[in-house]
N, C-alpha and C positions, 0 to 999 in steps of 0.2 A: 508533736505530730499534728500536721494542718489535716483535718478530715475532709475538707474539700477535695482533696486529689483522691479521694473514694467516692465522696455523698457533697453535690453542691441544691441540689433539691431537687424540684420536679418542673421550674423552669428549663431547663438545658436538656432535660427530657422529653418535655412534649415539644422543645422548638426541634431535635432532633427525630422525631416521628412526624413533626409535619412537615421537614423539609424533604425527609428522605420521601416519604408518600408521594406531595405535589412535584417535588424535584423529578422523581421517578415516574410520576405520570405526563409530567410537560415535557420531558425529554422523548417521554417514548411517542406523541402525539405530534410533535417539532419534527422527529424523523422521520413517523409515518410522511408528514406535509411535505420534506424536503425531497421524499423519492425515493428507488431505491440506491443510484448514485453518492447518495451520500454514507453508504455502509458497504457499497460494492467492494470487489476483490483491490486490495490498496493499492495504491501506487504511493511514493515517499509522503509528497503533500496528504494525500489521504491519510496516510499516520500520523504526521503530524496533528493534522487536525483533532483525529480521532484521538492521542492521547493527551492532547489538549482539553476535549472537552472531559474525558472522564478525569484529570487531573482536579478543573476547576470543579464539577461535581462533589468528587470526593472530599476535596479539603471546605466544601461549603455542606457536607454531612455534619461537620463535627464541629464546626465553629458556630458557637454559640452569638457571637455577631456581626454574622452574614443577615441580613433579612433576605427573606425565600423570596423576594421580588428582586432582590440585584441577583441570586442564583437564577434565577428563571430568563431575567434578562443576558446575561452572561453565556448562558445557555444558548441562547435564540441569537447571539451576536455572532456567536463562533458559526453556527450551523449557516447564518446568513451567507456569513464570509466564505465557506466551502462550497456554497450556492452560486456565490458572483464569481469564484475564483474557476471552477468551474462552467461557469457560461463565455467566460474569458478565454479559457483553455479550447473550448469549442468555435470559438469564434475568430480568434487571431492567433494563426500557427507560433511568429515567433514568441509569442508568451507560452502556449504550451512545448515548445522546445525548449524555455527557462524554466517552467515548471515541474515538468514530467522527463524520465530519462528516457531516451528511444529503447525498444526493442534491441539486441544485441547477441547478433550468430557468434555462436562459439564454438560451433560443430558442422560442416557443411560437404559433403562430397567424398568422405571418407580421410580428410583432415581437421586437424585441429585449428582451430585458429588461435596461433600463441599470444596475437599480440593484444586482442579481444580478450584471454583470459586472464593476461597478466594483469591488463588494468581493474580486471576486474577480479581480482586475488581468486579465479577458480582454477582447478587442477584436473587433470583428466580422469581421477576419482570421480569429482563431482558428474562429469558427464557420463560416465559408469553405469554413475546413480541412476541417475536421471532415467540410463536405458532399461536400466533392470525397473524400475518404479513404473514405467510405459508396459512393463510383461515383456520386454524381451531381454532374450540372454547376448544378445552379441551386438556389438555397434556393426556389421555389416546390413543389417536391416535397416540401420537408420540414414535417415534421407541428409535432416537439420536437426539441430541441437540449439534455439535461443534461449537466452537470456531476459524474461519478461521485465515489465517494467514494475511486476509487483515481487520480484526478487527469485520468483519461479522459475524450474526450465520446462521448457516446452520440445518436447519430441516429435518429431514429423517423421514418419516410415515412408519405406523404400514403398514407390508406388502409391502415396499419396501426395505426394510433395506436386501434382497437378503443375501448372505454367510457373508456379513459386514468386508470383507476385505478392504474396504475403509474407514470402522471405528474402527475396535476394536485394531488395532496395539495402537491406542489411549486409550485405556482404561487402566484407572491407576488403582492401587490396593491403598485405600484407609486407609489399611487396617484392614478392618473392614469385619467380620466373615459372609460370602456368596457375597461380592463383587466379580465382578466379574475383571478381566483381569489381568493386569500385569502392572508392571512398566515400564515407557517410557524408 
């Protein structure tokens, strides 16, 4: 029986209390600096990132040799990258149309939109949900039904849906005879 896979000493114990410490304080100190953009409500890329860094974190917890300055730089590399990919996204549309998925009505007028929800595997369950989760009991109240781009749906009520410049760029043409809008 090797005792090592119980007791290797007190080496692999303090490098694991100082990485998780400073690991733990430069990370929280890296995101304060980044914004709050970089923890905001996801969108894909933001998961990615984000389960990226706590991936690289985690496995430089327990590895005995990582030194806490390639964790820390590791750290500060990935959040940099969510920074620029991010100022990119803001800066030239079609990178943020590769990056980020649009918005997507799948509820609009007191129809369904099939072809919106097929591709996007939901059921008129989910917009069910969606209405009852908003506090209401009936889709006759509802105005729009999207599809956010952080996996969310968003309910719009009868009577708020205003000029729906926040929605109808969305509306696809199904094309079926009195649909209404237009292709994305």
């Amino acid at each position: 029986m090797d005792i090592t896979q119980y007791w290797d000493g007190w080496d692999p114990i303090v490098h694991t209390l100082v990485t998780v410490v400073a690991g733990y304080l430069a990370l929280l100190v890296m995101l304060r600096i980044s914004g709050p953009r970089t923890m905001a409500s996801m969108t894909p890329l933001d998961f990615i990132v984000a389960v990226t860094i706590g991936s690289a974190f985690g496995r430089t917890l327990t590895a005995v040799d990582v030194p806490l300055a390639q964790t820390v730089l590791t750290l500060a590399l990935l959040i940099v990258l969510q920074w620029l990919l991010a100022l990119v996204r803001g800066r030239a549309p079609g990178m943020r149309r590769f990056l980020d998925s649009p918005p997507v009505l799948i509820y609009h007028a007191g129809e369904f939109q099939r072809r919106a929800m097929r591709r996007h595997q939901l059921v008129e369950d989910d917009v069910h949900t969606a209405a009852r989760t908003s506090g209401l009991g009936s889709l006759d109240e509802v105005a729009a039904v999207i599809l956010q781009q952080d996996g969310g749906l968003a309910v719009i009520v009868e009577g708020q849906m205003g000029d729906g410049s926040s929605v109808l760029p969305y509306v696809e043409d199904d094309g079926a005879p009195g649909q209404p809008g237009k292709p994305r």
